[in-house]
py3Dmol code that shows the C-alpha trace and the ligand (Angstrom):
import py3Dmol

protein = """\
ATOM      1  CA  UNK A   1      11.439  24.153   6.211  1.00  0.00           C
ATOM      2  CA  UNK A   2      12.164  23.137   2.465  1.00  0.00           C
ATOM      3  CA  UNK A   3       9.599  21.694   0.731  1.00  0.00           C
ATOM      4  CA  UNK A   4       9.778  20.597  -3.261  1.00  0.00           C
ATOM      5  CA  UNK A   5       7.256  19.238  -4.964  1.00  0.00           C
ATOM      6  CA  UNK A   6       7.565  17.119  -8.296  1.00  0.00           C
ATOM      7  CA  UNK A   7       4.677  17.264 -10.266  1.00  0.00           C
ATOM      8  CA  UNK A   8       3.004  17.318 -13.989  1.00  0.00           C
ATOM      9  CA  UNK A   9       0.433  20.233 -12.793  1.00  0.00           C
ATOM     10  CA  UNK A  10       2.492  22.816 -11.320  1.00  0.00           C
ATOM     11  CA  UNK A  11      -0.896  25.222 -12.224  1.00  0.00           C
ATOM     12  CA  UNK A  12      -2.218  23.611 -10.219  1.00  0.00           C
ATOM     13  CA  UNK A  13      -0.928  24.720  -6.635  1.00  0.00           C
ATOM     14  CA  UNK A  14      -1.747  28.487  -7.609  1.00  0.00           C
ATOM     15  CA  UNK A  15      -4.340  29.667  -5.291  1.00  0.00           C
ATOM     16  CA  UNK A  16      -4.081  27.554  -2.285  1.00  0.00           C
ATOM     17  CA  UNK A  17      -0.939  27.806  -1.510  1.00  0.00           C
ATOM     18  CA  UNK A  18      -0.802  31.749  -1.770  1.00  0.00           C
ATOM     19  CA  UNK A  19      -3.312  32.686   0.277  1.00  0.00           C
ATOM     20  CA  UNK A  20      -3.711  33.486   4.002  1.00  0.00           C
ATOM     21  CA  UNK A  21      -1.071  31.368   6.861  1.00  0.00           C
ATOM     22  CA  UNK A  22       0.617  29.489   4.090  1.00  0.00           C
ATOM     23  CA  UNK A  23       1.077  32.895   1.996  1.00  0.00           C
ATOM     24  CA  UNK A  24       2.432  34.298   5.169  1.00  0.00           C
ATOM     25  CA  UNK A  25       4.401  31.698   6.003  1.00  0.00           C
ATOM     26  CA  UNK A  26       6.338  31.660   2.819  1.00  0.00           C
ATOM     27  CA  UNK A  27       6.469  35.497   3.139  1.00  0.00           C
ATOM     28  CA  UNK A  28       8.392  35.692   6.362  1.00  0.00           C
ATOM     29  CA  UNK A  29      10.754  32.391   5.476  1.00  0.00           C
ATOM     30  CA  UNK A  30       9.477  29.852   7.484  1.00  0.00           C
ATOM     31  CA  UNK A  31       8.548  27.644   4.275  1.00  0.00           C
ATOM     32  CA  UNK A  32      10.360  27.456   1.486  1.00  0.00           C
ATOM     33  CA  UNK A  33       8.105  26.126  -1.344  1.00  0.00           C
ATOM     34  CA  UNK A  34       9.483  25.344  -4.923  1.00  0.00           C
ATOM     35  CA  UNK A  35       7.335  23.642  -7.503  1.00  0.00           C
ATOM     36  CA  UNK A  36       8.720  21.634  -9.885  1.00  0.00           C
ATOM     37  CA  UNK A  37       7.310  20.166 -13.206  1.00  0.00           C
ATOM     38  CA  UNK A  38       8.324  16.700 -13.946  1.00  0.00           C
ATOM     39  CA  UNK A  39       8.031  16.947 -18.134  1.00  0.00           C
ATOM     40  CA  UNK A  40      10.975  19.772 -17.364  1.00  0.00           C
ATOM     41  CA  UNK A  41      13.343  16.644 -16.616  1.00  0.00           C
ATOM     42  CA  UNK A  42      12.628  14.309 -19.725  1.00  0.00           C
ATOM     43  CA  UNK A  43      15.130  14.485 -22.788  1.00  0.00           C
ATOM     44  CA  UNK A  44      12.894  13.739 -25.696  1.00  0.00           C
ATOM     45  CA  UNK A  45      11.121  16.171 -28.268  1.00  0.00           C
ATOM     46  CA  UNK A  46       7.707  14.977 -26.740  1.00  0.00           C
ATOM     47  CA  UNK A  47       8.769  15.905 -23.274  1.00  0.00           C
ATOM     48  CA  UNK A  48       7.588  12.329 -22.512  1.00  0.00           C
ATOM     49  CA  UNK A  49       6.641  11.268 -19.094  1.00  0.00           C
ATOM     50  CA  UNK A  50       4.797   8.123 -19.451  1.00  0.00           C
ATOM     51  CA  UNK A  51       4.403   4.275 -21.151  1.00  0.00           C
ATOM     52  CA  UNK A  52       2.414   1.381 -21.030  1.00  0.00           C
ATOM     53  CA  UNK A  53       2.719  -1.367 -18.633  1.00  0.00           C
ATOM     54  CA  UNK A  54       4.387  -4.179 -19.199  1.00  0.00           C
ATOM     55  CA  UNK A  55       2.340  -7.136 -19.383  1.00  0.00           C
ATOM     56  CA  UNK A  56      -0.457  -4.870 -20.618  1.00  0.00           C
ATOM     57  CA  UNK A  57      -3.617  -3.102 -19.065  1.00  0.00           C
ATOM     58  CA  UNK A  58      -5.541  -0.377 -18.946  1.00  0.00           C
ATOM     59  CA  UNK A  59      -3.499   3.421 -18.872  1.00  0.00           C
ATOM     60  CA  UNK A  60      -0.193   4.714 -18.392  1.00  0.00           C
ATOM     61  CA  UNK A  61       2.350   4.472 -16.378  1.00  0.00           C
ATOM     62  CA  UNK A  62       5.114   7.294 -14.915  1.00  0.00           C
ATOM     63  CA  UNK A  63       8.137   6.469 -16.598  1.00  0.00           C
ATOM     64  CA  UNK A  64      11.171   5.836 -14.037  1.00  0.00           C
ATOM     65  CA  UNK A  65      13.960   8.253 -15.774  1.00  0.00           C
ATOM     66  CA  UNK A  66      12.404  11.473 -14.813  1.00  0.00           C
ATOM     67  CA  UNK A  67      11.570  10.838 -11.796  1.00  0.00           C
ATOM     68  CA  UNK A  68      15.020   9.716 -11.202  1.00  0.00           C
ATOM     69  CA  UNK A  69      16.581  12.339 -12.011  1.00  0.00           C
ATOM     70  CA  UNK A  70      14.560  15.013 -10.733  1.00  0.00           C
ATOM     71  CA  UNK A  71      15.077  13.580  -7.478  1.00  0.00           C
ATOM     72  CA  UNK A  72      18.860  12.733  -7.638  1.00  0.00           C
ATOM     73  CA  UNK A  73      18.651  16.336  -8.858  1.00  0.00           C
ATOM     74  CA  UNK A  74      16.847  18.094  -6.229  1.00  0.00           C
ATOM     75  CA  UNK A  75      17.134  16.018  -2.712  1.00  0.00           C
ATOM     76  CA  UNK A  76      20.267  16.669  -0.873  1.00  0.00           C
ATOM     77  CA  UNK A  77      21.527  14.670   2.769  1.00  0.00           C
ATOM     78  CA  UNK A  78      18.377  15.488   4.807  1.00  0.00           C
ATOM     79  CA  UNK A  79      15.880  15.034   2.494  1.00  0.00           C
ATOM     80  CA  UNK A  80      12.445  13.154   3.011  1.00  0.00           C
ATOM     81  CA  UNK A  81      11.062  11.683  -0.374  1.00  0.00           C
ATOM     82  CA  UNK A  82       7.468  11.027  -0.225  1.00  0.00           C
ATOM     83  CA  UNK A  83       5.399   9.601  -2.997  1.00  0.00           C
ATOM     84  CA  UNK A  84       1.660  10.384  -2.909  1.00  0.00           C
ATOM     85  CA  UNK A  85      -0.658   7.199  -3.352  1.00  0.00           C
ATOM     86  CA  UNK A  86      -3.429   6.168  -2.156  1.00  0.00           C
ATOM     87  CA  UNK A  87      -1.368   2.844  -1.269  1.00  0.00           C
ATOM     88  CA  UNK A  88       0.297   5.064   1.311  1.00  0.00           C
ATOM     89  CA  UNK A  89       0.175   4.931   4.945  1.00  0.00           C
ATOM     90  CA  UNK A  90      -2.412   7.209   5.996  1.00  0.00           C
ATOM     91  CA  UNK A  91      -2.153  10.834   6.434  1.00  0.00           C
ATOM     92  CA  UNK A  92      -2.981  12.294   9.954  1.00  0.00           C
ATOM     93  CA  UNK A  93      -2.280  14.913  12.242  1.00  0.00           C
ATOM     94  CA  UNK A  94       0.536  12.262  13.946  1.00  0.00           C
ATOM     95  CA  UNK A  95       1.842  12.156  10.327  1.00  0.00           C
ATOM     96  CA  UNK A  96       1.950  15.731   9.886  1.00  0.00           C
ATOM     97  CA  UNK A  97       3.623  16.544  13.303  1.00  0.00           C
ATOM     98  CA  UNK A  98       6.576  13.993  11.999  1.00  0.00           C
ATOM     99  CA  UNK A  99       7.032  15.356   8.970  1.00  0.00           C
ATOM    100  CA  UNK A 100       7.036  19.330  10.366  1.00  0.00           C
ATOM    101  CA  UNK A 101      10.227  18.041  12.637  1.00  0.00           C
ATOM    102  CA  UNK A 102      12.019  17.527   9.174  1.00  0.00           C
ATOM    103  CA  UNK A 103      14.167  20.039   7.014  1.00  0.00           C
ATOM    104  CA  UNK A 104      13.678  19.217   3.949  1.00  0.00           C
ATOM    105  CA  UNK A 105      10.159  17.417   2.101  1.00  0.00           C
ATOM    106  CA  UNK A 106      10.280  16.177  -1.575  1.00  0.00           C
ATOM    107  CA  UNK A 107       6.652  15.419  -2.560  1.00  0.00           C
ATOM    108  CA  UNK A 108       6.200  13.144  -5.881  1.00  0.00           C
ATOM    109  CA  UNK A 109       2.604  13.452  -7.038  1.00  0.00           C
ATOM    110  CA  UNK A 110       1.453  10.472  -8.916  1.00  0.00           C
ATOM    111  CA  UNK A 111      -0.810  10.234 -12.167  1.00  0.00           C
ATOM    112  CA  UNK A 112      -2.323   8.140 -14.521  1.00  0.00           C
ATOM    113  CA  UNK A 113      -2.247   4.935 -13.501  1.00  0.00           C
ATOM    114  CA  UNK A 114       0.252   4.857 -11.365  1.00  0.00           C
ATOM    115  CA  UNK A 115       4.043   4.913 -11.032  1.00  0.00           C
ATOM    116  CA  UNK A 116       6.860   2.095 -12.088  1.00  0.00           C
ATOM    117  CA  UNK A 117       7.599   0.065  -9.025  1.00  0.00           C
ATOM    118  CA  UNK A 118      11.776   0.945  -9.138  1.00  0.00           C
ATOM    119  CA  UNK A 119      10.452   4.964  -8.034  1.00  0.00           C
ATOM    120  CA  UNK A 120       8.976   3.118  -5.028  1.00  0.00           C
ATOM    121  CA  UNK A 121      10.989   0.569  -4.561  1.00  0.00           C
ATOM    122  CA  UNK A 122      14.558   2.350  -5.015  1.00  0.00           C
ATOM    123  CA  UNK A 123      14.076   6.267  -4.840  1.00  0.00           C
ATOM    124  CA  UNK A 124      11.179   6.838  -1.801  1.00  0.00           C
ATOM    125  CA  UNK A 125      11.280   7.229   1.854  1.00  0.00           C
ATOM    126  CA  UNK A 126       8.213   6.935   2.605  1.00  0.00           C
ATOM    127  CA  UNK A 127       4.425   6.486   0.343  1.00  0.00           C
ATOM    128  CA  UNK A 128       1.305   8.827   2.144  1.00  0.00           C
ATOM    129  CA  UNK A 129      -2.104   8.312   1.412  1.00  0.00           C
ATOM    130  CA  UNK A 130      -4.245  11.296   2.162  1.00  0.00           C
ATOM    131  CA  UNK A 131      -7.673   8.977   2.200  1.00  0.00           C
ATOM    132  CA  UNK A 132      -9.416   6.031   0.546  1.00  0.00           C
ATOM    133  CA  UNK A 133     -10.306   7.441  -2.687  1.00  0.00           C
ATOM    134  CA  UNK A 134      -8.633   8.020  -5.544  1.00  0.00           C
ATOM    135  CA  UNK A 135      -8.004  11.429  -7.482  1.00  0.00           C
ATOM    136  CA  UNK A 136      -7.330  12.135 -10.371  1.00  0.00           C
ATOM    137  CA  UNK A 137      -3.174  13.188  -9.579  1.00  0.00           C
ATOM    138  CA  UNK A 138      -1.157  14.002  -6.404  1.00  0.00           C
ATOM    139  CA  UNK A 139      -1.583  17.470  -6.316  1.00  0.00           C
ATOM    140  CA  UNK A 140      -4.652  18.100  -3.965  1.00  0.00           C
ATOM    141  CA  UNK A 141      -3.159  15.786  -1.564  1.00  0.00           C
ATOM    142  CA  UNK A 142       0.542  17.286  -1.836  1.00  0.00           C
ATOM    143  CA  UNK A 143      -1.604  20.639  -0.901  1.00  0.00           C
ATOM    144  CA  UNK A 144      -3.469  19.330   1.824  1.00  0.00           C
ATOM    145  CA  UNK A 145       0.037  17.512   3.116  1.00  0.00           C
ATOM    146  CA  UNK A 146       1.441  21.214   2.594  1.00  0.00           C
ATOM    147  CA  UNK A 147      -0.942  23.425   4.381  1.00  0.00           C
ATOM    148  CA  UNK A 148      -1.224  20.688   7.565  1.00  0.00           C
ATOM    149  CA  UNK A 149       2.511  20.757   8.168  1.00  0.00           C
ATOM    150  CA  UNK A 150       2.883  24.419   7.534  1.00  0.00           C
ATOM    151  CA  UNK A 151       0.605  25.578  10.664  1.00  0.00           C
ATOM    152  CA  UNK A 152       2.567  23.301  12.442  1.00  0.00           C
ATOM    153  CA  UNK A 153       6.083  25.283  11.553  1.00  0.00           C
ATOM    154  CA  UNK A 154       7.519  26.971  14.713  1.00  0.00           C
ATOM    155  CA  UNK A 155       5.687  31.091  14.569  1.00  0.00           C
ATOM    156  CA  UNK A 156       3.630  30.470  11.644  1.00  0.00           C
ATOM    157  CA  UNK A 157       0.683  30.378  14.442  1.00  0.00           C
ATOM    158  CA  UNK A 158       0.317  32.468  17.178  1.00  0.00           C
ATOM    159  CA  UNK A 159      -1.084  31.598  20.759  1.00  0.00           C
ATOM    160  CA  UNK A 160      -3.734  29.677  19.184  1.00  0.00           C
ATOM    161  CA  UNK A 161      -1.030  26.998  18.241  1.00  0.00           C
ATOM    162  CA  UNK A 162      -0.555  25.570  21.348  1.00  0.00           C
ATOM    163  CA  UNK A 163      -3.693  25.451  22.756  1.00  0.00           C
ATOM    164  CA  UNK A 164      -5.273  24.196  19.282  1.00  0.00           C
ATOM    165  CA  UNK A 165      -2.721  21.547  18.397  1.00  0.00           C
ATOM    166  CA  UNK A 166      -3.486  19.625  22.102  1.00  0.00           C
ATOM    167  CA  UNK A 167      -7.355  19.200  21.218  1.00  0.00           C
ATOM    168  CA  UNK A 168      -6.268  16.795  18.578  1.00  0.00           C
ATOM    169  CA  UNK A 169      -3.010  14.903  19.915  1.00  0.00           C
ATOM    170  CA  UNK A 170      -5.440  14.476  22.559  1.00  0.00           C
ATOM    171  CA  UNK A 171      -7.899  12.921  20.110  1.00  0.00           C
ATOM    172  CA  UNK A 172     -10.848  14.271  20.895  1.00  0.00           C
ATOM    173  CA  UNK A 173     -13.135  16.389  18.232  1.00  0.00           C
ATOM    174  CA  UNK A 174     -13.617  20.302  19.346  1.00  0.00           C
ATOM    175  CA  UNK A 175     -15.942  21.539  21.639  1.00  0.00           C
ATOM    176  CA  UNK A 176     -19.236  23.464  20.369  1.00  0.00           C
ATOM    177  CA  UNK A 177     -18.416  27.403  19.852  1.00  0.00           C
ATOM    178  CA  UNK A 178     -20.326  30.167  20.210  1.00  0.00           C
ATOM    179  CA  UNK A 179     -19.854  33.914  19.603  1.00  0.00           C
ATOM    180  CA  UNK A 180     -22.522  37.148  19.722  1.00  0.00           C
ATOM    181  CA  UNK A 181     -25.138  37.607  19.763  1.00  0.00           C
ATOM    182  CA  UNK A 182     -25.709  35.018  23.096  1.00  0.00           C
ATOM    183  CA  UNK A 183     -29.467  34.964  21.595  1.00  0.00           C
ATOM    184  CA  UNK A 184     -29.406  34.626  17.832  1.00  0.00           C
ATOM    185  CA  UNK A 185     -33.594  33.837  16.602  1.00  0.00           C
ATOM    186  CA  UNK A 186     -34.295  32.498  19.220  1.00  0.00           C
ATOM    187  CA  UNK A 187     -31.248  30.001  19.198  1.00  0.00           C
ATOM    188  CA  UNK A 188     -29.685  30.691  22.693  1.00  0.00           C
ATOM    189  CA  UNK A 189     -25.628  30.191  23.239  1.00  0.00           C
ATOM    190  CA  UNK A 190     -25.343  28.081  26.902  1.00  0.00           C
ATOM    191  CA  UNK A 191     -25.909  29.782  29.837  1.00  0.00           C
ATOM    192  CA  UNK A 192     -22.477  28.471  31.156  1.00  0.00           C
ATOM    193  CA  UNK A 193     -20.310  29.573  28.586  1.00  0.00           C
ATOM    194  CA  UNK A 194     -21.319  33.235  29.640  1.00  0.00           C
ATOM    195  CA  UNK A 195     -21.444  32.700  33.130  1.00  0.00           C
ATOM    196  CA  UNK A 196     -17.693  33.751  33.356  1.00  0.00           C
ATOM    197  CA  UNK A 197     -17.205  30.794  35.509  1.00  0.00           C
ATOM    198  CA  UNK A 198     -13.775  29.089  34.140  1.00  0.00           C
ATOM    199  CA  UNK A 199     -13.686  25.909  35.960  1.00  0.00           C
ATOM    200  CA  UNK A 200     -17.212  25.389  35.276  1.00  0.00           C
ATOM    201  CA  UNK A 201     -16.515  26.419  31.062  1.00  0.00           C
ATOM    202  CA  UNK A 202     -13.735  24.037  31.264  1.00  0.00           C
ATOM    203  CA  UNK A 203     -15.454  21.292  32.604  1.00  0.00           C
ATOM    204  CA  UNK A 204     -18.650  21.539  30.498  1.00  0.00           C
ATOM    205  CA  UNK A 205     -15.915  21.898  27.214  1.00  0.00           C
ATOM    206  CA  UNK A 206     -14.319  18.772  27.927  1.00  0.00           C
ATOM    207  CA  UNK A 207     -17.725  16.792  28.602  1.00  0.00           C
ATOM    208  CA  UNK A 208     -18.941  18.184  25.107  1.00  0.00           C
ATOM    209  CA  UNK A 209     -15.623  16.913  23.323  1.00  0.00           C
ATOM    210  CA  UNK A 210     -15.916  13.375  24.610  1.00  0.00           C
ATOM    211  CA  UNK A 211     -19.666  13.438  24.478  1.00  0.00           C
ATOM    212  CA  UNK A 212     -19.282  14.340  20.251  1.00  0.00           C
ATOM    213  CA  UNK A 213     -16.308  12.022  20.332  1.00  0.00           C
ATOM    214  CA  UNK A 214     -18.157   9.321  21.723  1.00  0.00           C
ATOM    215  CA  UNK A 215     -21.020   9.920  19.087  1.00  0.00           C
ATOM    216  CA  UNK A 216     -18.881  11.109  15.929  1.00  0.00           C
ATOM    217  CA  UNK A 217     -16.060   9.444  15.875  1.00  0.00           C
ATOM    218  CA  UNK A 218     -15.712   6.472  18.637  1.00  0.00           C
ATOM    219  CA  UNK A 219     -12.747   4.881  17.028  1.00  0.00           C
ATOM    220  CA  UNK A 220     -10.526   7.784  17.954  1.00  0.00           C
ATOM    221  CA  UNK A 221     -11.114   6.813  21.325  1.00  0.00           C
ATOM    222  CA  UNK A 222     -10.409   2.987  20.410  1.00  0.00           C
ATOM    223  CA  UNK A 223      -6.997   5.016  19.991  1.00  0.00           C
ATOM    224  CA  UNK A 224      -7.199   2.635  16.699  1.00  0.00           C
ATOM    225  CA  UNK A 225      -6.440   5.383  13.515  1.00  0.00           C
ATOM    226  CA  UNK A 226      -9.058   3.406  10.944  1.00  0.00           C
ATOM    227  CA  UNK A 227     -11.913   5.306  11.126  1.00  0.00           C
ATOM    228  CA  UNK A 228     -15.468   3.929  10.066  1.00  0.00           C
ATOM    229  CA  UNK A 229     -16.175   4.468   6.279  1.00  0.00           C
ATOM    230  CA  UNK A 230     -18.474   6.958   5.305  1.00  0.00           C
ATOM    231  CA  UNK A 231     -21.436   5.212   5.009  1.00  0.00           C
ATOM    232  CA  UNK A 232     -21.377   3.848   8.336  1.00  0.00           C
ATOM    233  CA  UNK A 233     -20.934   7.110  10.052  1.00  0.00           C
ATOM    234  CA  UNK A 234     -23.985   8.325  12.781  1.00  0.00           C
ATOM    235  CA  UNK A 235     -26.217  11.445  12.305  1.00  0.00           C
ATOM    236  CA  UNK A 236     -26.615  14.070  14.956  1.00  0.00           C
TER     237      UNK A 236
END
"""
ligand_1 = """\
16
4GY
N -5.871 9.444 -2.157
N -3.732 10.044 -1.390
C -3.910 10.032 -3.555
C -4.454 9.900 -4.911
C -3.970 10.065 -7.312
C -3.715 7.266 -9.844
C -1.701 7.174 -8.380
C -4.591 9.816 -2.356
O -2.562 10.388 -1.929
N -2.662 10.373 -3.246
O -5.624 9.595 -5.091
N -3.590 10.151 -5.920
C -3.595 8.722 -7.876
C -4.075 8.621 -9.296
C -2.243 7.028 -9.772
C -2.094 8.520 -7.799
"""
view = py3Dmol.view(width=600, height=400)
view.addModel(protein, "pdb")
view.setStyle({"model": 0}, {"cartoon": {"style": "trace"}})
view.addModel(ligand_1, "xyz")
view.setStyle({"model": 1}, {"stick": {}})
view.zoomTo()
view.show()
C-alpha cells in the first residue's frame, strides 16, 4: 500500500512511524510511506499557507491553492483523499479494515482553524475524525490512521493477525491475560486457564469478553458505533 501524507509538520511523524511493525513494514515493502510538507507547494517568498476568513473570526484558515495542487500533484487513478477533521466520520477498526483494502491513501492534515470549504467540497473523498476532541493539527491522527491500517496489511502480522483481528469485528473487548508466575504476591492467575483444559479456557474466555463488554462498553453490543462520553463511562 501507498500512503502520502500532506502536512505542515512533517517532523512530526519521526519516531512513531519508524519504530517496531510499522518500521518493519516499510522495511520489507508492504507500506510505502512518503511525507509531504504542504509550505513546499506555495509560490510566494513567505511560503504562505494560510488567510483569514472571509466574513471575519477568530484564526486562520488553509488556503485552497496548495492544497490543490499538492493533491492534483500527488494522487493518481486509485487514490483515496482523506481530510483529517474532527467533522469526519468516525475512525474505527470497520474504518480501518476499508481503507487497508485500498492502494493508494492521501492523508490531508488540517490546522489552524480549519480548511476552506472548496478542499472539502471539490478535492476529498472522504473527511475521518479520529475522536471528539480537537488537536492542535492532523498529524497524531494521520499516525494513529497509519499504524491501524498498517497491521492490517496482508504479512505485516503473523499468526496473531487472524486470531486478533476477529476479537474486535466481533465487537467484544479482550479477555483478561495472564502469564508467569501463576502466583504473583499473592495475586493468583485462574485455576482454569492452567488447567490445560481447552474447551473449558475457551468457554470461560468468551464469558469474560461479554461479561467486560457488558460492563465497559455496552454500546458495542447495541451494535450502535457512538460510544458513551467519557464522563459517563463505569468503574471496575
Ligand atoms: N480529532 N480527528 C482531528 C483534529 C486538528 C483545527 C481542523 C481529530 O481528526 N482530526 O483534532 N484535528 C484540527 C485543528 C482545524 C483540524
Amino acid at each position: 500500500m501507498k500512503i502520502d501524507v500532506l502536512t505542515l509538520f512533517p517532523a512530526m511523524f519521526a519516531g512513531p512511524l519508524d519504530e517496531s511493525i510499522v518500521r518493519r513494514a516499510r522495511d520489507t515493502g508492504k507500506l510505502d510511506l512518503q511525507l509531504h510538507n504542504l509550505r513546499d507547494y506555495t509560490h510566494d517568498r513567505h511560503r504562505t499557507v494560510d488567510d483569514r476568513p472571509f466574513g471575519g473570526g477568530p484564526g486562520m484558515l488553509l488556503k485552497p491553492e496548495p492544497i490543490f495542487e499538492a493533491v492534483e500533484h500527488l494522487r493518481g487513478e486509485n487514490t483515496r483523499v482523506i481530510l483529517l477533521t474532527p467533522a469526519g466520520r468516525l475512525f474505527n477498526q470497520a474504518v480501518a479494515l476499508e481503507l487497508a483494502q485500498r492502494e493508494h491513501l492521501l492523508l490531508i492534515c488540517g490546522s489552524y482553524e480549519g480548511v476552506d470549504e472548496r478542499v472539502r467540497q471539490f478535492l476529498v473523498d472522504e473527511e475521518l475524525s479520529i475522536g471528539d476532541y480537537v488537536l492542535t493539527n492532523g498529524a497524531l491522527p494521520a499516525m494513529v490512521i497509519i499504524d491501524a491500517v498498517t497491521r492490517l496489511l496482508p504479512g505485516v502480522l503473523g499468526d496473531e493477525q487472524s486470531a486478533h483481528e476477529e476479537s474486535f469485528s466481533r465487537e467484544r473487548l479482550e479477555y483478561p491475560q495472564y502469564t508467569r508466575p501463576a502466583d504473583f504476591r499473592g495475586m493468583k492467575a485462574p485455576e482454569v486457564l492452567l488447567s490445560g483444559h481447552h474447551a473449558e479456557i475457551a468457554k470461560w474466555r468468551a464469558a469474560q469478553a461479554e461479561l467486560r463488554t457488558a460492563q465497559r462498553r455496552p454500546d458495542l453490543l447495541a451494535g450502535t458505533d457512538r460510544p458513551p462520553a467519557g464522563d459517563e463511562r463505569q468503574t471496575e
